[in-house]
PASEBA-1860 file (N, C-alpha, C; in nm, 3 decimals):
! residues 283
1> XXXXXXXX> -0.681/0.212/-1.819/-0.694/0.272/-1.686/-0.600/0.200/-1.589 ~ -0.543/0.247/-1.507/-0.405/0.203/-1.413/-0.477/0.175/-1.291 ~ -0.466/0.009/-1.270/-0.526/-0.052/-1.111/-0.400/-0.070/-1.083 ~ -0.375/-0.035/-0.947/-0.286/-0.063/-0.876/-0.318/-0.208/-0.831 ~ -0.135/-0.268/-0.755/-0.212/-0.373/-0.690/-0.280/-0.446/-0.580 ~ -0.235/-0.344/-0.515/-0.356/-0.334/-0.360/-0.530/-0.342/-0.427 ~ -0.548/-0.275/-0.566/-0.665/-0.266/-0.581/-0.709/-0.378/-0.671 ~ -0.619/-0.456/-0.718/-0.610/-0.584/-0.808/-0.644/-0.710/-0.697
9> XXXXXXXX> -0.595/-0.678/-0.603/-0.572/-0.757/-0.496/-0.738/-0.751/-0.417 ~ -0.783/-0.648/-0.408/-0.935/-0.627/-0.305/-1.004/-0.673/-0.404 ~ -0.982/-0.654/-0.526/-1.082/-0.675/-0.641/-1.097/-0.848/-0.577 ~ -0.983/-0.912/-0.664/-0.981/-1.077/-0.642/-1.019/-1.093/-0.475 ~ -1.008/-1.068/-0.366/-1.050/-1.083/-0.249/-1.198/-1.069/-0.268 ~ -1.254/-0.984/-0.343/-1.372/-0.947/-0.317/-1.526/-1.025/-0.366 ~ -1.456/-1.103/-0.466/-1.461/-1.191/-0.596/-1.488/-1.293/-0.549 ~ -1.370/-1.371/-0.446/-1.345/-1.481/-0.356/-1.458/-1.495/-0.239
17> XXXXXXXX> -1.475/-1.392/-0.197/-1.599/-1.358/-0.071/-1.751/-1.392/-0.155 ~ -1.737/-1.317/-0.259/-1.897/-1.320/-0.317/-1.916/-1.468/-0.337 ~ -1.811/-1.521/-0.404/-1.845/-1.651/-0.472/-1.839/-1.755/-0.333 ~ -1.780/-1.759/-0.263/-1.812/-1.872/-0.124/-1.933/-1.790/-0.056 ~ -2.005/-1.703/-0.039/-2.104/-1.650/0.027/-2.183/-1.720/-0.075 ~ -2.190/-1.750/-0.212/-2.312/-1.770/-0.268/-2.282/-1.938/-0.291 ~ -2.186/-1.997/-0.286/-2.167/-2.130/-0.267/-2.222/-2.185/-0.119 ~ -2.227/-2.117/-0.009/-2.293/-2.127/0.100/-2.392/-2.130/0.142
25> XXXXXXXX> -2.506/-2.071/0.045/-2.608/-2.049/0.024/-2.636/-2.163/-0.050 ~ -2.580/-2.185/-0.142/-2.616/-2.308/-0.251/-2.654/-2.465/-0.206 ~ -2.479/-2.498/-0.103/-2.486/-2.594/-0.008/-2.573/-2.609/0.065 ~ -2.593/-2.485/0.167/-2.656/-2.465/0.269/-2.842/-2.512/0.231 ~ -2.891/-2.464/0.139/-2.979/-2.492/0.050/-3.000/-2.687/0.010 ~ -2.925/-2.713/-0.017/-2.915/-2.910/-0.060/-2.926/-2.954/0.070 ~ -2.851/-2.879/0.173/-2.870/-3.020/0.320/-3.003/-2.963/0.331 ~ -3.068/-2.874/0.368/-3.243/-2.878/0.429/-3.318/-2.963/0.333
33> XXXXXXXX> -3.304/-2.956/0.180/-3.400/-3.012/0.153/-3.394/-3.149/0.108 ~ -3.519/-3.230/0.093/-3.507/-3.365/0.052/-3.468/-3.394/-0.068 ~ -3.389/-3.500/-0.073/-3.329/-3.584/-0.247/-3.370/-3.505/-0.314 ~ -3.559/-3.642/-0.304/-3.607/-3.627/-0.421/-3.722/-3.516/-0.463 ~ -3.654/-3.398/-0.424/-3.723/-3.310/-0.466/-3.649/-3.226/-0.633 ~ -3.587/-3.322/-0.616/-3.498/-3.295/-0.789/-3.577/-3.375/-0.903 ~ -3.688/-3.507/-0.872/-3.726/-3.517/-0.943/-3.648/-3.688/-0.964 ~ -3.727/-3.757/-1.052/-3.664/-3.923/-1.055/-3.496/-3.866/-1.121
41> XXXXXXXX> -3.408/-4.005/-1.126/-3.278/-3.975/-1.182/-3.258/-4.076/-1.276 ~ -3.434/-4.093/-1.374/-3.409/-4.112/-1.512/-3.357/-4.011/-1.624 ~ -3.253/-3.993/-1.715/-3.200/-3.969/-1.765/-3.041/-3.920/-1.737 ~ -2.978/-3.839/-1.882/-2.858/-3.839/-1.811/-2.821/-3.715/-1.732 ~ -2.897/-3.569/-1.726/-2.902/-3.453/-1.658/-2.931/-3.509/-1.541 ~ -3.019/-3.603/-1.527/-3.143/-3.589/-1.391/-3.000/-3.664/-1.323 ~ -2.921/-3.748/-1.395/-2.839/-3.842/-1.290/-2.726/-3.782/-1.240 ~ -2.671/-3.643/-1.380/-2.595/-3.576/-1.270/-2.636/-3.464/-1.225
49> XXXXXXXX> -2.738/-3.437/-1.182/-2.822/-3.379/-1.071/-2.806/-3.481/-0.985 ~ -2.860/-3.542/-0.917/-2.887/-3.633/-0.806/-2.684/-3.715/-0.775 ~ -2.653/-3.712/-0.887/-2.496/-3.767/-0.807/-2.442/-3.617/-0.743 ~ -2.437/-3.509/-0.821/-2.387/-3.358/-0.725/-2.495/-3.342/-0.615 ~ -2.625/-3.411/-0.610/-2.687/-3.360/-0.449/-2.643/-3.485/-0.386 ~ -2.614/-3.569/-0.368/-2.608/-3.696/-0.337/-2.428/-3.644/-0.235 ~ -2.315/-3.624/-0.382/-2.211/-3.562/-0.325/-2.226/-3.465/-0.239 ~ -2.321/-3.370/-0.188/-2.306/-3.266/-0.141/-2.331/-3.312/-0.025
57> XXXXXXXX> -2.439/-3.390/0.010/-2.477/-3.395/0.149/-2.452/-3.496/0.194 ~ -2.330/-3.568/0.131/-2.279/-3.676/0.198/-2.154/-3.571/0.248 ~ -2.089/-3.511/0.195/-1.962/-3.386/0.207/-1.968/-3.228/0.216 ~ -2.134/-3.217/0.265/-2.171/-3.051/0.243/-2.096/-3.017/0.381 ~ -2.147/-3.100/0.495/-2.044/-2.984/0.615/-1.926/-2.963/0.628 ~ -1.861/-3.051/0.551/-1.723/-3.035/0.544/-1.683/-2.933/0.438 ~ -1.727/-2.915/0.300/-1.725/-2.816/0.261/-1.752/-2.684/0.310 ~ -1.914/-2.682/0.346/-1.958/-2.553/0.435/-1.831/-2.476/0.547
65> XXXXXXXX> -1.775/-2.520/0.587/-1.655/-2.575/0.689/-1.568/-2.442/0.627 ~ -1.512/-2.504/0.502/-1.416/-2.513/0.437/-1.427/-2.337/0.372 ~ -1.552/-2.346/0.344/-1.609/-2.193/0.258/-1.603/-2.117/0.379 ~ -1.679/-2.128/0.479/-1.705/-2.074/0.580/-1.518/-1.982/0.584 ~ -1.423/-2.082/0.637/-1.287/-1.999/0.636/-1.233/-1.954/0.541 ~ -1.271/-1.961/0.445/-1.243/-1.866/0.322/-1.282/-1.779/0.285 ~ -1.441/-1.770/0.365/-1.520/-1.647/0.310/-1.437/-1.561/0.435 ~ -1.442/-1.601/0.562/-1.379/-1.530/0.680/-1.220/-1.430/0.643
73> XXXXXXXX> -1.139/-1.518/0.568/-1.024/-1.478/0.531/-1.061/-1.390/0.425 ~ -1.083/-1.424/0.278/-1.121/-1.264/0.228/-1.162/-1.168/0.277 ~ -1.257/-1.172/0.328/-1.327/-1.068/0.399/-1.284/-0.982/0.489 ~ -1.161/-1.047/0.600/-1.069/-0.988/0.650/-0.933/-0.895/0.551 ~ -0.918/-0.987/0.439/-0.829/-0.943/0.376/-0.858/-0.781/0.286 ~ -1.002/-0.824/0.275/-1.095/-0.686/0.183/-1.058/-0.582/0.295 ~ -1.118/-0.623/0.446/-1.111/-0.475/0.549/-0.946/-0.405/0.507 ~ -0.825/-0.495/0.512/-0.735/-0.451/0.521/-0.674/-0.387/0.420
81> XXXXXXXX> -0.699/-0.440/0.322/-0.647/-0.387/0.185/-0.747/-0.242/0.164 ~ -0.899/-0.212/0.172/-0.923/-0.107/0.129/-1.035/-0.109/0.039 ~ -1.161/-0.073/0.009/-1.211/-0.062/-0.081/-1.153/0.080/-0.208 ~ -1.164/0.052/-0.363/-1.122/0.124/-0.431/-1.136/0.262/-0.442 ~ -1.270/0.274/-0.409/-1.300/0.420/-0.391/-1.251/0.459/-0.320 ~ -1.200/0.440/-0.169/-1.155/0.529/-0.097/-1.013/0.562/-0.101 ~ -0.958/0.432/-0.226/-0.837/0.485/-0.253/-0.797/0.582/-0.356 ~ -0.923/0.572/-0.445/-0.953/0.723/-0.578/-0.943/0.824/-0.529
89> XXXXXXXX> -1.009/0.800/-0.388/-1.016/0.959/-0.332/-0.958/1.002/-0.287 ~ -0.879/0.902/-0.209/-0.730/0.983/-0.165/-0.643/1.044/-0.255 ~ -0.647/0.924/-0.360/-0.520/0.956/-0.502/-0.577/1.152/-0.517 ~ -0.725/1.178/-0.561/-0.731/1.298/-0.582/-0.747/1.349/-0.446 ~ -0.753/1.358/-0.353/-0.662/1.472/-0.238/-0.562/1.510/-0.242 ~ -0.458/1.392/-0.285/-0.341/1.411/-0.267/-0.301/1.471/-0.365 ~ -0.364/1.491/-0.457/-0.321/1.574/-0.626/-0.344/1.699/-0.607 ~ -0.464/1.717/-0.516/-0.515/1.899/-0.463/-0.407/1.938/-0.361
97> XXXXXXXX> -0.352/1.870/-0.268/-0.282/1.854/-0.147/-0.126/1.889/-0.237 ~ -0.111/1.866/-0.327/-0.019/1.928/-0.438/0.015/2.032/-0.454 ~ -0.088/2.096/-0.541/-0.082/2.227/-0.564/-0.065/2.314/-0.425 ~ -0.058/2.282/-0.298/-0.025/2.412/-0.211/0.106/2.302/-0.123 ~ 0.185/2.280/-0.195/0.304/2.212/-0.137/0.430/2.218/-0.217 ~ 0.417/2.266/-0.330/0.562/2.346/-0.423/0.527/2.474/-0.461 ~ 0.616/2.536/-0.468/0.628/2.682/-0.536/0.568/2.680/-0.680 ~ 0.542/2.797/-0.704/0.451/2.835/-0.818/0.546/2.773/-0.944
105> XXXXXXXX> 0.683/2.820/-0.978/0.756/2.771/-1.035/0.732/2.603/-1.113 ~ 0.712/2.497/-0.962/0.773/2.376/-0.965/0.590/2.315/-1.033 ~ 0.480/2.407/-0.984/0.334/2.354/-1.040/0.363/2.414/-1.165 ~ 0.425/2.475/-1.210/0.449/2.482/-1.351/0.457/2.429/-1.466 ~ 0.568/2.330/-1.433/0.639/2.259/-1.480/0.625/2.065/-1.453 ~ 0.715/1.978/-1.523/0.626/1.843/-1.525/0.584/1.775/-1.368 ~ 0.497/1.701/-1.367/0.416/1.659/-1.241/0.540/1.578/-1.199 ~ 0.588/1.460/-1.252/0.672/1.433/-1.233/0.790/1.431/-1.108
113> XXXXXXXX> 0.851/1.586/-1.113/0.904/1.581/-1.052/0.942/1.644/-0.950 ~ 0.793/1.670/-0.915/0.709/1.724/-0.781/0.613/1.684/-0.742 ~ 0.600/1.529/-0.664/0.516/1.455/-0.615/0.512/1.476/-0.487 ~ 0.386/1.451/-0.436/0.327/1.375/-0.279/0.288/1.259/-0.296 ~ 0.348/1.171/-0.218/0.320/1.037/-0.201/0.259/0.979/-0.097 ~ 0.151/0.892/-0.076/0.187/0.847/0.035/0.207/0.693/0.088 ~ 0.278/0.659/0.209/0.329/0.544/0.257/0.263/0.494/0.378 ~ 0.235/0.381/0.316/0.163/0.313/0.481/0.271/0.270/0.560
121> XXXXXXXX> 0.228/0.230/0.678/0.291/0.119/0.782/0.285/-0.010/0.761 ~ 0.343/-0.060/0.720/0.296/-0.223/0.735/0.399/-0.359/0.807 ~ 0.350/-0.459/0.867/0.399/-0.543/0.942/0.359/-0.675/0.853 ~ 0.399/-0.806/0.937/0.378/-0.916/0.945/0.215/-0.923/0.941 ~ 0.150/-0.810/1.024/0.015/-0.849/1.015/-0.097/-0.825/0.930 ~ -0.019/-0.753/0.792/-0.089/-0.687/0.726/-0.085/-0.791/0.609 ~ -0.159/-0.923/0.575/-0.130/-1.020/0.517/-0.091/-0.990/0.368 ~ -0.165/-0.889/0.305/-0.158/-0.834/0.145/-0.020/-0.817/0.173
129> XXXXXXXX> 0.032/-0.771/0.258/0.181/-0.757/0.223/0.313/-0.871/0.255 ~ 0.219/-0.960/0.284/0.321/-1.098/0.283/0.317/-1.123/0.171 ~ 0.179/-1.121/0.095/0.220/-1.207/-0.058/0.305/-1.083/-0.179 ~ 0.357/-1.002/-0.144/0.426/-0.922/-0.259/0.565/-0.950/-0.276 ~ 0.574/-0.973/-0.352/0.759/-1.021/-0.417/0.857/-0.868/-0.281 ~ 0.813/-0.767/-0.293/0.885/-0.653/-0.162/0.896/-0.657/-0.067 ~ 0.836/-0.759/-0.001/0.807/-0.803/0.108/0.941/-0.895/0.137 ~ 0.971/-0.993/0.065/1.091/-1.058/0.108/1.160/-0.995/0.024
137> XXXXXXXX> 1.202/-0.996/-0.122/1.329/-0.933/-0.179/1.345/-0.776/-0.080 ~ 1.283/-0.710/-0.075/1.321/-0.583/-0.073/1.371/-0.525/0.100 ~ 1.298/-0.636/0.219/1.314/-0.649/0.323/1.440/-0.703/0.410 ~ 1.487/-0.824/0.297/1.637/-0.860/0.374/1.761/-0.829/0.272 ~ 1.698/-0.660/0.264/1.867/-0.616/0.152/1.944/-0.570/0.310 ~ 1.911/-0.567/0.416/1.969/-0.515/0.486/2.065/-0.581/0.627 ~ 2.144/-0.562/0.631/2.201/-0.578/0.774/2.156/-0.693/0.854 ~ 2.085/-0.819/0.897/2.088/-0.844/1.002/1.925/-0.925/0.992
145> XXXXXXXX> 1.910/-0.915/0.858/1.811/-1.001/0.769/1.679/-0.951/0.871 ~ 1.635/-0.836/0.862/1.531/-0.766/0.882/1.439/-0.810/0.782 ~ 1.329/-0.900/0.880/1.224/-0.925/0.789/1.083/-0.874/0.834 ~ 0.988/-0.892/0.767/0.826/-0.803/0.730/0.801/-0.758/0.926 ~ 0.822/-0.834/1.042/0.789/-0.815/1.121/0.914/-0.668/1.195 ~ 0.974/-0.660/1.113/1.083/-0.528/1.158/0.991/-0.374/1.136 ~ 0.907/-0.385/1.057/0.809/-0.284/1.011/0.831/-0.188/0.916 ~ 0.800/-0.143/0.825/0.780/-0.064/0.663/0.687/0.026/0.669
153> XXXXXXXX> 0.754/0.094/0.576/0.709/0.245/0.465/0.673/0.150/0.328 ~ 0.546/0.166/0.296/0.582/0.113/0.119/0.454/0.241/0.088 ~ 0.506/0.248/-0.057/0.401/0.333/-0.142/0.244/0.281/-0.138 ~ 0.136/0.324/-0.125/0.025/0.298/-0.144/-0.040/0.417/-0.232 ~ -0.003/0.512/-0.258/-0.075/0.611/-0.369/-0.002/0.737/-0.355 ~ 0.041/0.804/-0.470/0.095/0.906/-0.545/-0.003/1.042/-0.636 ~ 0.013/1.125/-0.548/-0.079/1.272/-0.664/-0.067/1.221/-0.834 ~ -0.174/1.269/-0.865/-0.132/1.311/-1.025/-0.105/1.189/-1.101
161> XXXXXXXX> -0.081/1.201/-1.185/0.009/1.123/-1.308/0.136/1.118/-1.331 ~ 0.217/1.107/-1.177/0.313/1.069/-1.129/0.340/0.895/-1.114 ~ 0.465/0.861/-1.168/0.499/0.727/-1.147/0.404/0.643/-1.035 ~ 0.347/0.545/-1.084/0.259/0.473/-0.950/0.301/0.342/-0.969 ~ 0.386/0.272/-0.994/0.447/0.135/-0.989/0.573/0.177/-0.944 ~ 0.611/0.124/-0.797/0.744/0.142/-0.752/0.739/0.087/-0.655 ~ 0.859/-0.033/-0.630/0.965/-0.083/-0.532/0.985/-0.033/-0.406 ~ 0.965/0.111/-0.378/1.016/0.136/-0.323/0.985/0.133/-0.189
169> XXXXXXXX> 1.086/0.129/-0.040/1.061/0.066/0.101/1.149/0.132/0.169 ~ 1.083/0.197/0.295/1.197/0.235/0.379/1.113/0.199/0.531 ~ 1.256/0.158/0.544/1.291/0.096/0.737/1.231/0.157/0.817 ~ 1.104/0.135/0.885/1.053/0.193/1.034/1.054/0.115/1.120 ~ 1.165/0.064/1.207/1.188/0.005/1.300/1.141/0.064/1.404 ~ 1.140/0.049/1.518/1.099/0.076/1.657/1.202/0.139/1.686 ~ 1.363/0.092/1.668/1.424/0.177/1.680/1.466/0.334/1.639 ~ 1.402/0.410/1.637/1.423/0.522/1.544/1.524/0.552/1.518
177> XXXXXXXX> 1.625/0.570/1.604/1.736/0.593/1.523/1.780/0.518/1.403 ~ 1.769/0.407/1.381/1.786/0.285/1.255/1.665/0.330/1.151 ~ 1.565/0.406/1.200/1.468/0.409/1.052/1.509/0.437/0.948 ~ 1.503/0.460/0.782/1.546/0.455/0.734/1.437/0.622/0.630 ~ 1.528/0.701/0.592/1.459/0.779/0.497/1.372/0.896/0.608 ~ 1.379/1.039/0.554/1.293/1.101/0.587/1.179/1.060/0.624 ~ 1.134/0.947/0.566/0.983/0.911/0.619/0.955/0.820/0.764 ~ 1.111/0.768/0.748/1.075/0.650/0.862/1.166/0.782/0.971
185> XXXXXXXX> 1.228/0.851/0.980/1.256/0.950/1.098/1.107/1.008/1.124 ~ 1.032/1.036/1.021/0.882/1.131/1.022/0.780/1.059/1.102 ~ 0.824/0.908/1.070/0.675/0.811/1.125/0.796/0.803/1.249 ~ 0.860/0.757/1.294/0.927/0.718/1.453/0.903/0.853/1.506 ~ 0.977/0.941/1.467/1.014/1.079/1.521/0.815/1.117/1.588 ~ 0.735/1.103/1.490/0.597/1.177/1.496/0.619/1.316/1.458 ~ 0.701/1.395/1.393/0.737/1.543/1.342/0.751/1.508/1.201 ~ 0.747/1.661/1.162/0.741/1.674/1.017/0.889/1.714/1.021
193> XXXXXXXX> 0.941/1.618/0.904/1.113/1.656/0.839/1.118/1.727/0.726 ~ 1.185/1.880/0.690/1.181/1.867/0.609/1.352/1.956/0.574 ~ 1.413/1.903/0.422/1.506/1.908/0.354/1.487/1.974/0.242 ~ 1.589/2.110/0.289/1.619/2.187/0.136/1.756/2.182/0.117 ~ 1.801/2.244/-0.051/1.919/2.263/-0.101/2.036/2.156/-0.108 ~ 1.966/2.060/-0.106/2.033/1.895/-0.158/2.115/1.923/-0.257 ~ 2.252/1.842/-0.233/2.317/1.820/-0.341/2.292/1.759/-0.475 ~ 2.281/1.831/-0.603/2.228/1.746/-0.718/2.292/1.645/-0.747
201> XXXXXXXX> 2.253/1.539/-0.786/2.391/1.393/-0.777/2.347/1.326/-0.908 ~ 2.443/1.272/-0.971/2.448/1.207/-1.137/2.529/1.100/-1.087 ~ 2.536/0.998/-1.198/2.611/0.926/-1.183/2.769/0.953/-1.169 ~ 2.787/1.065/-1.203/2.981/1.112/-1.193/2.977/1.160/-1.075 ~ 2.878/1.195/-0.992/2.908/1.307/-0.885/3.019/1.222/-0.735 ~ 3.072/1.314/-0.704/3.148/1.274/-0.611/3.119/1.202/-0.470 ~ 3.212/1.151/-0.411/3.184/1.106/-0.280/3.158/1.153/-0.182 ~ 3.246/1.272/-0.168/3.157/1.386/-0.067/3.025/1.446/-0.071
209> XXXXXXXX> 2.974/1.468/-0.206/2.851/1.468/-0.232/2.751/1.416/-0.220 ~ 2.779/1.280/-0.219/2.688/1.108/-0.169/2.675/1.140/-0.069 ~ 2.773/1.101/-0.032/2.771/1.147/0.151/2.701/1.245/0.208 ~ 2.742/1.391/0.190/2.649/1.496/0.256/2.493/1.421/0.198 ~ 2.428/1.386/0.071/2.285/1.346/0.074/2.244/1.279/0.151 ~ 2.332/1.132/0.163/2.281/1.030/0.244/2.279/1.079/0.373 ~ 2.342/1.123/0.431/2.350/1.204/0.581/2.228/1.298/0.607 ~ 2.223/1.327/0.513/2.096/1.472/0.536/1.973/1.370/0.484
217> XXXXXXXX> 1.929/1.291/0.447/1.804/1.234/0.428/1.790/1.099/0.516 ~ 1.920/1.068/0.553/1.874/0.940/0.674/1.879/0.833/0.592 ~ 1.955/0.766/0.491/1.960/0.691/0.413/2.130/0.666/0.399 ~ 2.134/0.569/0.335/2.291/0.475/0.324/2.357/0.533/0.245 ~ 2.471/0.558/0.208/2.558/0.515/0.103/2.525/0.479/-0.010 ~ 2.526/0.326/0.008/2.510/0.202/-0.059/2.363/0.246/-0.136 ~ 2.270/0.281/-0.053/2.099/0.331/-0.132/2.156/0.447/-0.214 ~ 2.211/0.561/-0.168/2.237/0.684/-0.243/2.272/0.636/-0.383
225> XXXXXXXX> 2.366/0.510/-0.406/2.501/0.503/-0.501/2.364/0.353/-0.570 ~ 2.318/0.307/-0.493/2.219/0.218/-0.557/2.140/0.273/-0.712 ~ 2.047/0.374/-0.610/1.944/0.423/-0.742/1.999/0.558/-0.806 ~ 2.178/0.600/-0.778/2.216/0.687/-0.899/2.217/0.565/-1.004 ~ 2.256/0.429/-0.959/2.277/0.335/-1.072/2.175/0.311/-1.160 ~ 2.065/0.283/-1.090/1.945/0.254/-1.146/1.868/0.390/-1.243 ~ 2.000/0.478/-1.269/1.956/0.605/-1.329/1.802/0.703/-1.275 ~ 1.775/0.641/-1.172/1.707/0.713/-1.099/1.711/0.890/-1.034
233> XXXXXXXX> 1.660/0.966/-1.103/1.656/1.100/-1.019/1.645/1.122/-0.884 ~ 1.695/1.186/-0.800/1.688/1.223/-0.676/1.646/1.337/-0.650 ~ 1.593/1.370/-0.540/1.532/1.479/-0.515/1.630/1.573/-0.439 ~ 1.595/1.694/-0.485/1.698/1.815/-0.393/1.582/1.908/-0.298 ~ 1.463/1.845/-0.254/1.407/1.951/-0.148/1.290/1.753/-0.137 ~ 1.300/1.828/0.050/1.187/1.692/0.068/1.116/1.721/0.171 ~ 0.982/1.679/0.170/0.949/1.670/0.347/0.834/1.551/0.339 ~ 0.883/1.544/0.485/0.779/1.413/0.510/0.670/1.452/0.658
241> XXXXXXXX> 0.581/1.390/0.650/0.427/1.462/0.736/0.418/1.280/0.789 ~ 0.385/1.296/0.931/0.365/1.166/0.971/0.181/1.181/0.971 ~ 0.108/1.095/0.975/-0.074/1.066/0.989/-0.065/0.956/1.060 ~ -0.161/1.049/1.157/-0.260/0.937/1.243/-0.378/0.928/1.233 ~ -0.436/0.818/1.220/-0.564/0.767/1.239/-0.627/0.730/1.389 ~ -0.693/0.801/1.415/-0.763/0.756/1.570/-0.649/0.759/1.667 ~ -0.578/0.860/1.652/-0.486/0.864/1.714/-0.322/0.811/1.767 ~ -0.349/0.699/1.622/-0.258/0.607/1.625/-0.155/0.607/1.477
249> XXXXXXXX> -0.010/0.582/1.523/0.052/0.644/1.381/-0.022/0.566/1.247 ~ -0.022/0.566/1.106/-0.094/0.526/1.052/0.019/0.511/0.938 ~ 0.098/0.597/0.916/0.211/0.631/0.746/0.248/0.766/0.773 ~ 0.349/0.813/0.676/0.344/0.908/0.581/0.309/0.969/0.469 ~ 0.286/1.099/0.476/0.263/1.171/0.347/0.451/1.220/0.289 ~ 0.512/1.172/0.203/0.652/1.226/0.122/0.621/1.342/-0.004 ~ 0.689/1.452/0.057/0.677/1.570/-0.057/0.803/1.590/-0.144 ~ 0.849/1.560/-0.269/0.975/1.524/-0.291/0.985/1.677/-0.434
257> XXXXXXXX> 1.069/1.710/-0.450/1.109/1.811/-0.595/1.239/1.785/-0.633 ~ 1.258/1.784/-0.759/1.433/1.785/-0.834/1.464/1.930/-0.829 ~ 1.364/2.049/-0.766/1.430/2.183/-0.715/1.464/2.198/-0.622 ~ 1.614/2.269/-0.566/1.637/2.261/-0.394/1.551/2.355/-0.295 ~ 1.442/2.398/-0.350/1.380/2.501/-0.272/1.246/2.460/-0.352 ~ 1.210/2.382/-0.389/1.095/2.333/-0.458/0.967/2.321/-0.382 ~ 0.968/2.299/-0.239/0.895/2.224/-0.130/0.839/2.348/-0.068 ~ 0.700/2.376/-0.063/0.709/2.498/0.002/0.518/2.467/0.069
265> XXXXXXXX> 0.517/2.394/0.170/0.388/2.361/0.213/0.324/2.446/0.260 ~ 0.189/2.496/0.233/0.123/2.588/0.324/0.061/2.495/0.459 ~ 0.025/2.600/0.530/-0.013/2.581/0.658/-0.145/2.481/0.663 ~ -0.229/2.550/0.641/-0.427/2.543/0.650/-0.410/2.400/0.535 ~ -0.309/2.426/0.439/-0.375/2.318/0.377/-0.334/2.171/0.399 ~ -0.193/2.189/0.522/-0.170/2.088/0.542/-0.261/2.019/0.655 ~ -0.313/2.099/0.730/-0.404/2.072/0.819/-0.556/1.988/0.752 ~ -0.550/2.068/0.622/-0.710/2.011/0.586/-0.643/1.877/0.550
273> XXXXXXXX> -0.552/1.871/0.425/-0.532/1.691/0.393/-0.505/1.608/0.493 ~ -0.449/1.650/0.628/-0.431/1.556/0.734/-0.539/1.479/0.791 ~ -0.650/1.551/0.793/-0.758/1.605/0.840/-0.845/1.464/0.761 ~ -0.859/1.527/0.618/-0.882/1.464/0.570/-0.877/1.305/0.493 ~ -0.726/1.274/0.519/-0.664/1.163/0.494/-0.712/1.098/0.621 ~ -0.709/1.133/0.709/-0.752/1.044/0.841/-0.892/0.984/0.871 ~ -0.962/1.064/0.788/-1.125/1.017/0.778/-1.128/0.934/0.677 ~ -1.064/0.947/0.527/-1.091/0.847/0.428/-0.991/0.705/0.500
281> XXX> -0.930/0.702/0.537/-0.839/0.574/0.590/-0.941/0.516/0.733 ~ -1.005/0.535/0.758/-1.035/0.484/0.892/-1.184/0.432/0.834 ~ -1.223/0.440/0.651/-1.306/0.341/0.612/-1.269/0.202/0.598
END
């Protein structure tokens, strides 16, 4: 079964919380009561009984102390990261949220390569995302050593049985014009972008061809000519849906197809997953 690692991550956070909540209890438990209520410290159990109560409440508040900010920090870290379920449930919205966002054609054919994705926001303050190797490698590929506090697009969950381990990051600066990718024009802008009849691009394809893509999706050159290297497929129809939560931007939803007319969102149903994505995220 495929845990992501946001959900690898709440797991061990969650793990960390239980076990100092019940070490707190444990401690907390040895300072009220007396010694020798353990009993004499003839033999060799009884003696290391009485040397671990002995250690504790010569060093329990300083420990207590110690748990106390650790239990505080997981616990913060759990709110932010997400409990799992509510990320199952998005994964299957976003798989229903599918089927009325490509042409009959493109649900036809492999999942693959007609996904909805979606991308959070994340900063400096979103700590799970300081500790990810993407966070620094993937943050100062750019210009002017833009780091975690410049602000990000990263993947947090994908429809279907579509690729769900990926690298991938795009630029939402404050500046909008500098955002980077349909998604970061979608989250600055607050409008839905969307792109048909893309040039198909291979590794032989030409320079004018690079060009018109990168131009029409808000992306570099250098990225276009990057992941033709990385033999990566590109998409020829896209759109991106900005979400707010409580009124406040929150991510994108990315609708991507290898057909140039692949993308074909209905109305009502984009309204319900919006709708709906905004209530499961604001657990």
């Amino acid at each position: 079964m495929y845990i992501s690692r946001r959900e690898a991550l709440y797991n061990a956070c969650w793990s960390i919380y239980v076990l100092c909540f019940s070490l707190i209890l444990l401690i907390a438990f040895i300072l009220v009561i007396p010694e020798d209520i353990f009993g004499s410290s003839n033999g060799f159990i009884d003696s290391r009984v009485h040397a671990a109560v002995k250690n504790t409440k010569e060093f329990g508040k300083v420990e207590l102390a110690s748990l106390t900010v650790l239990l505080g920090l997981s616990k913060l870290l759990c709110n932010q990261v997400g409990p799992s379920w509510v990320w199952n449930a998005i994964e299957g919205l976003l798989t229903e949220f599918r089927k009325h966002s490509f042409t009959k054609v493109c649900l036809e054919s492999e999942q693959y390569s007609h996904r909805v994705t979606l991308f959070q926001y994340v900063t400096y303050r979103h700590w799970w995302f300081l500790l990810t190797a993407r966070c620094w490698f993937k943050c100062f590929r750019f210009t002017g050593l833009r780091g975690p506090w410049s602000g990000w697009l990263i993947v947090v969950r994908r429809s279907g049985n579509a690729k769900k381990r990926t690298n991938l990051v795009f630029l939402a600066c404050d500046d909008g014009e500098n955002a980077e990718g349909l998604a970061g024009r979608a989250f600055r802008g607050c409008q839905t972008y969307i792109v048909k009849q893309l040039p198909e691009l291979t590794a032989t394809s030409d320079d004018t061809d690079i060009v018109e893509y990168a131009k029409r999706t808000y992306v570099t050159v250098a990225w276009v000519k990057k992941r033709l290297e990385e033999k990566k497929t590109l998409a020829r129809s896209l759109a991106a849906i900005p979400i707010e939560v409580d009124h406040k931007p929150w991510g994108v939803i990315v609708i991507d197809s290898t057909e140039p007319t692949g993308v074909n969102i209905q109305a009502n149903a984009k309204d319900v997953a919006l709708f709906m994505l905004g209530k499961l995220l604001k657990r």
